[in-house]
N, C-alpha and C positions, 0 to 999 in steps of 0.2 A: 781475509777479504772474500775468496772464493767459496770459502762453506756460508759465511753469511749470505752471499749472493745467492747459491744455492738453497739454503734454508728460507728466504725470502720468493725464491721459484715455486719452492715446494708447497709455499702457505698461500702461493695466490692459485695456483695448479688445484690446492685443496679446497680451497674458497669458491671457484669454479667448479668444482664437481658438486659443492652442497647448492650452490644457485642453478643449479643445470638439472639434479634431478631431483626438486621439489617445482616444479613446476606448478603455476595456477590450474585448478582445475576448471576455469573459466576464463573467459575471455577479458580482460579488464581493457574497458575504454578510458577512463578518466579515475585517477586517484588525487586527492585535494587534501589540505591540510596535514596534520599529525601523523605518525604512524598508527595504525589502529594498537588499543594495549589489551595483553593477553588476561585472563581470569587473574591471573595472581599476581596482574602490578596494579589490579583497580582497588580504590578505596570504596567501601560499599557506602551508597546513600544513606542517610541517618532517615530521612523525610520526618524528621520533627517538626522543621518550621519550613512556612513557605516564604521566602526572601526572595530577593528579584535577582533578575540574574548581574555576576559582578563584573562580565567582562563585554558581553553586549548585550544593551539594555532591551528586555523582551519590550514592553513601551515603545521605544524608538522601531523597534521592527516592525510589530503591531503597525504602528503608524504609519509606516510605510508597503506594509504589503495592504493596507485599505484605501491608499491612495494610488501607487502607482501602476500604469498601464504600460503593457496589457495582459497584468496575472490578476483577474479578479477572481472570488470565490469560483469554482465552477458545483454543479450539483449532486457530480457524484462523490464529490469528495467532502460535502457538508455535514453529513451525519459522523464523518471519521473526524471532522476536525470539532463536533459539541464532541466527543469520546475525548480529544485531545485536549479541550478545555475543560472536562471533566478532571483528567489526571494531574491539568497544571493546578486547577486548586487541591489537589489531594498530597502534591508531591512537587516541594522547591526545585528549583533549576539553579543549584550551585555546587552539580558534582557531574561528574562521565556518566553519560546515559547512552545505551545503543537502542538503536531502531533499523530493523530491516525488514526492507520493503519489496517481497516476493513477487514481480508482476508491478514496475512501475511505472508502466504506461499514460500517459495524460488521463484525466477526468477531462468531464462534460462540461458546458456551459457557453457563455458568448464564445470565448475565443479555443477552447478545449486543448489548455495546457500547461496542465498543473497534477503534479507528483503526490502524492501524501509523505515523502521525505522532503520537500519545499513548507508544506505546511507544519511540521512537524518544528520544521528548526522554526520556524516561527513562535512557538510553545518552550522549547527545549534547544536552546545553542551556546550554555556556557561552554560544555566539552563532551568531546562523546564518541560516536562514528554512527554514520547511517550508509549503510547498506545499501544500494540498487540492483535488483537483478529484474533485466527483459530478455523478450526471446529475440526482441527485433534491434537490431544493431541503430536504426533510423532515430528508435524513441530513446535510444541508450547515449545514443549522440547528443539529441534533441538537450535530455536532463542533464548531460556532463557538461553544454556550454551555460544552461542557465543555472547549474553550483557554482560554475566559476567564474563568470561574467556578470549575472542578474541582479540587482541587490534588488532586496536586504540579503540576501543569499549566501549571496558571496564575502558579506563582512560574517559570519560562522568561521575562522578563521583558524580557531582551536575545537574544530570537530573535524575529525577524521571524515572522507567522503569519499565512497568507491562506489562504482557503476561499471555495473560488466555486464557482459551477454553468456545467457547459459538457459538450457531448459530444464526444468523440474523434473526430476524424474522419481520414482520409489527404488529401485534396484542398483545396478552395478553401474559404475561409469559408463557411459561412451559417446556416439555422436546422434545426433536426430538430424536428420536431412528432410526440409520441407519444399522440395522440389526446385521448381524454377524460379526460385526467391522469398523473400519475406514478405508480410501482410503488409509492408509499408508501399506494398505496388498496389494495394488497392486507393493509395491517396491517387498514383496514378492514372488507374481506369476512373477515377469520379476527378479527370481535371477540371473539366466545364464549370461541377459544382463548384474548388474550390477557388477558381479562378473567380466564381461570383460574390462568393461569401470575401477573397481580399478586398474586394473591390466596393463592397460595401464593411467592410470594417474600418478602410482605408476610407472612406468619406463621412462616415461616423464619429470615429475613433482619431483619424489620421496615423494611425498604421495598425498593421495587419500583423494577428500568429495563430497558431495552433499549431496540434500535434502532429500536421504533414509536413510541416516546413522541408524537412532534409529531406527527405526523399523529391520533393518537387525541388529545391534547390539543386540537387546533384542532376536532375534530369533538364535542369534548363527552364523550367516551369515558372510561372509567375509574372505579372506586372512590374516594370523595370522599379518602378519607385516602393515597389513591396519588397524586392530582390536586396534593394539598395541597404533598407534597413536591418536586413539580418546578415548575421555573421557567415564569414568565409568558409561553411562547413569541409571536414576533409573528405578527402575518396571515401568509398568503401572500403573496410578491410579484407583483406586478398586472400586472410588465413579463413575464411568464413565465405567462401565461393570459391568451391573446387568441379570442376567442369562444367560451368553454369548453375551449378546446383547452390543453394544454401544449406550451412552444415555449420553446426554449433555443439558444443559439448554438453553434455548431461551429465546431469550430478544430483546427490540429496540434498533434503536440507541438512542433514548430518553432515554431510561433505563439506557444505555453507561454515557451518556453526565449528567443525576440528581445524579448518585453515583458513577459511578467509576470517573468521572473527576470533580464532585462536581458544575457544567453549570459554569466550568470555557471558558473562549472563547476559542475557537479551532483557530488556526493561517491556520495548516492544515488538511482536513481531505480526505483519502483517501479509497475507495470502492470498493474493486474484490474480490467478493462475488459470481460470475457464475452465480448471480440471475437477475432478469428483476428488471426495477425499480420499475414495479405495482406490484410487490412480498412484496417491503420491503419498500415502499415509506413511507405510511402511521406512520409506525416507527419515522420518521425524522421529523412530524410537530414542534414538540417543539422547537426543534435546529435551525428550519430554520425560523420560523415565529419568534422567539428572535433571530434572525438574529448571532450567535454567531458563526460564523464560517467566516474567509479569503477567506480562496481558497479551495475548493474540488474538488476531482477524483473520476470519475465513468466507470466501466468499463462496456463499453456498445457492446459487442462484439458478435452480434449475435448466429457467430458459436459455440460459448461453453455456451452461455446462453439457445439457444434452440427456437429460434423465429420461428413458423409456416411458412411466408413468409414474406417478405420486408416492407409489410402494417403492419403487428402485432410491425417490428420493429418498424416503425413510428412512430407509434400509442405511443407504448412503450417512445421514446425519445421527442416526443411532451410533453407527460405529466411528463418529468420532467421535462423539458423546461418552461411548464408553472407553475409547483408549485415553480421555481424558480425566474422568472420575476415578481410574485406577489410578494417578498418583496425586492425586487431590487437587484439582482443578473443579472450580464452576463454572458452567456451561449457559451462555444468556441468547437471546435471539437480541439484536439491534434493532430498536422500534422506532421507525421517524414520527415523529408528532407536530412538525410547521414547518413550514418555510414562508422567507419573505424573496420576493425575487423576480425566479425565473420556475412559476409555479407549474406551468405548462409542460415541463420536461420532463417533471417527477408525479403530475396523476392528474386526473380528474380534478380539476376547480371546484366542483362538486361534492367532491369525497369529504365529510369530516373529518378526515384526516391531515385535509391541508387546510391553508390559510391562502385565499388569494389574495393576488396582488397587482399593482395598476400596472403596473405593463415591463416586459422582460429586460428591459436594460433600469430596473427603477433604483438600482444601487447594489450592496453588497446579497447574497444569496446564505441563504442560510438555513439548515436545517439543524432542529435540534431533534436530540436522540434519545430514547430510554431503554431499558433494560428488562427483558422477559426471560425469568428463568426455567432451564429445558431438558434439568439434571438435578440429581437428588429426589427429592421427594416430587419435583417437580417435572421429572422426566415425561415427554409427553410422544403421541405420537402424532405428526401435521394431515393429517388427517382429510381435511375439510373439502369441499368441491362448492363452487358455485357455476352456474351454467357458461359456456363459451362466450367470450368478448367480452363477459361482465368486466370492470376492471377497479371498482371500489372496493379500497383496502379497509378490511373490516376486524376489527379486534375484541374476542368473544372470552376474556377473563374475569370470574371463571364463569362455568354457564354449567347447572345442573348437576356441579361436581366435578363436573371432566374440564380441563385444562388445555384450551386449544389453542391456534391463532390460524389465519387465513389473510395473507396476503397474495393476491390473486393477481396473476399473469397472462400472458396471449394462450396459454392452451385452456385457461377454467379453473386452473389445481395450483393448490398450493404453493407459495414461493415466500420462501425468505432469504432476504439480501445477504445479512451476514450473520454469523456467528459470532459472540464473542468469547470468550475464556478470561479468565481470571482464577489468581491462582489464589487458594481458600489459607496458604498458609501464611498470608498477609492480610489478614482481615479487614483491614482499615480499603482495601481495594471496594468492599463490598459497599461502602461509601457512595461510589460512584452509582448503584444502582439508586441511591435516594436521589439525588442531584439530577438524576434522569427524570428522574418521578417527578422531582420539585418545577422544572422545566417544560413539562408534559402535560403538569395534572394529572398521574395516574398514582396509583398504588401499587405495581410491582413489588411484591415481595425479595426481601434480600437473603433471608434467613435460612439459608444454605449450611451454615454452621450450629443449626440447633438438630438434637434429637431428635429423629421420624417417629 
């Protein structure tokens, strides 16, 4: 009786030391559903046919994230979710799919607050795991009560869902300290503003959200009948404020991809991050040289990353261009072609490039996407300039042989929103650049797999 006693100390004493020092290398706020499964207990997608999903019906989702308030489309998430309806006709939803989502801060729009992993299961929720990583513990909150509380959301039931807090980094682990708090104290310093904006969603709408809620909740902030309607948020976390300071862990994506997703394949992985990609590239050799990933998004957006001039951008998207073409990845630019909506957030009424529309609450928001390719033969450099303030986005394929584009920003120079990749050893992906085209009206070439 006593050796067994003993043998039973010793297994839980042992049990304890493996749970003690594999620690997360990140902060995890909310974990939901399933256990995430490793590379080698998934069965890999056939995508022969595309069936509806068998356990909750995409339909009934659909239908319910077009009606119910107040998560409607917002605008910067519209051109990710034509990408997303792109892949749902290419690829059934009746097996584990993962998606993670680098940088899942709210998008844009009336109420500005919605994930691209909220949209995502919307697409994709037989079974699976989606990923969250933010730097701000506020908006990590914010997405962990609406996985687990918000429907359609929250019936995803059989999809893994983790949301943690951690910063991107390229190198060794450790902490990043961003002084006397997180950017969530800018909801903050603009209360007045958002104090006006509930108060007009609240007599609109009849009731009020966005992506400051927690932060104004934890400080007392808000009209009592806006208050009333959102959830009991918790404290801050006490490990993530050490002497008034904020302090969060740094990790790669390689870090990401060997524990928290166990180097299962990634179907999708997404990147806005406000970083350059020579910041955090290095991070990614593992994931991309074991080629484990589908499709990813990189937000390569000059104006909020902070590029010196047009050359530094270059420079910047050349070299992801080329750590991608070394293991056979093709490289696209994301081209918006319409919106219906909230035309006014995303350009000039003006621009040919958009579609106006009668007035910003006129229904769902919606931008569709195409695909410009920026590798292989079609490797280019963004080159272009038009004079200061101009802000008509203009697209010049091809013009005189040379292969360019020009979407233009507050400084004059060149900006393109995102990147996309695609990976060439699933050809059937290159699909998605027709479907762009068909959407668009354009001709984007796909032909990345033919001879130069």
């Amino acid at each position: 009786m006593l050796c067994r006693r003993g043998l039973l100390l010793l297994l839980l004493l042992c049990a304890n030391l493996v749970f003690t020092t594999h620690a997360l290398p990140y902060h995890l706020v909310w974990h939901g559903g399933p256990p995430a499964r490793a590379a080698s207990e998934r069965i890999a997608c056939a995508n022969v046919a595309r069936r509806p999903t068998s356990r909750v019906r995409l339909a009934a989702l659909n239908a319910s994230w077009r009606t119910t308030r107040p998560f409607p489309r917002p605008w910067h998430a519209t051109t990710q979710e034509s990408l997303f309806s792109h892949l749902r006709r290419l690829w059934h939803d009746d097996c584990y799919r993962v998606f993670v989502d680098l940088g899942s801060s709210p998008g844009a729009g009336p109420f500005q607050n919605t994930s691209d992993g909220l949209i995502w299961l919307t697409y994709f929720n037989h079974s699976g795991h989606v990923f969250s990583l933010d730097l701000e513990e506020d908006f990590a909150v914010d997405l962990a009560e609406r996985f687990r509380n918000v429907p359609p959301f929250n019936a995803a039931t059989h999809v893994a869902r983790d949301v943690v807090v951690a910063a991107l980094s390229a190198g060794n682990r450790g902490v990043v300290t961003t002084g006397s708090g997180p950017s969530g104290k800018q909801c903050l310093k603009t209360k007045l503003y958002w104090d006006a904006k509930e108060a007009q969603q609240l007599m609109t709408h009849g009731e009020a959200d966005h992506f400051c809620r927690v932060p104004r909740w934890r400080a007392g902030y808000g009209d009592a009948r806006v208050r009333a309607r959102w959830p009991n948020f918790p404290p801050p976390a006490p490990d993530l404020r050490v002497d008034g300071a904020y302090v969060v862990k740094s990790l790669t994506m390689d870090d990401i991809w060997n524990e928290g997703l166990l180097r299962a394949h990634v179907d999708f992985l997404k990147i806005d991050v406000d970083l350059k990609w020579d910041s955090i590239g290095r991070g990614f050799r593992d994931i991309v040289s074991s080629r484990a990933f589908s499709v990813l998004s990189f937000e390569v957006d000059p104006v909020v990353t902070g590029y010196d001039d047009v050359t530094a951008f270059t420079a910047d998207v050349d070299r992801l261009v080329n750590m991608f073409t070394e293991y056979d990845y093709g490289v696209f630019l994301k081209w918006p072609c319409g919106v219906r909506g909230i035309w006014h957030l995303v350009g000039s009424p003006k621009s040919h490039m958009f579609q106006e529309a009668p007035s910003p609450n006129s229904g769902i928001t919606y931008m569709h996407t195409a695909y410009l390719p920026i590798s292989g033969r079609y490797k280019t450099q963004l080159r272009c300039r038009l004079p200061p303030g101009k802000r008509a986005r203009v697209a010049h394929y091809p013009q005189d042989d040379e292969r360019h584009v020009m979407l233009v920003g507050r400084k004059g120079w060149t900006v393109s929103h995102d990147v996309i990749v695609f990976d060439l050893r699933q050809p059937e992906l290159l699909q998605v650049v027709e479907m762009g085209n068909g959407d668009c009206g354009l001709d984007f070439p796909s032909d990345l797999l033919e001879n130069d």
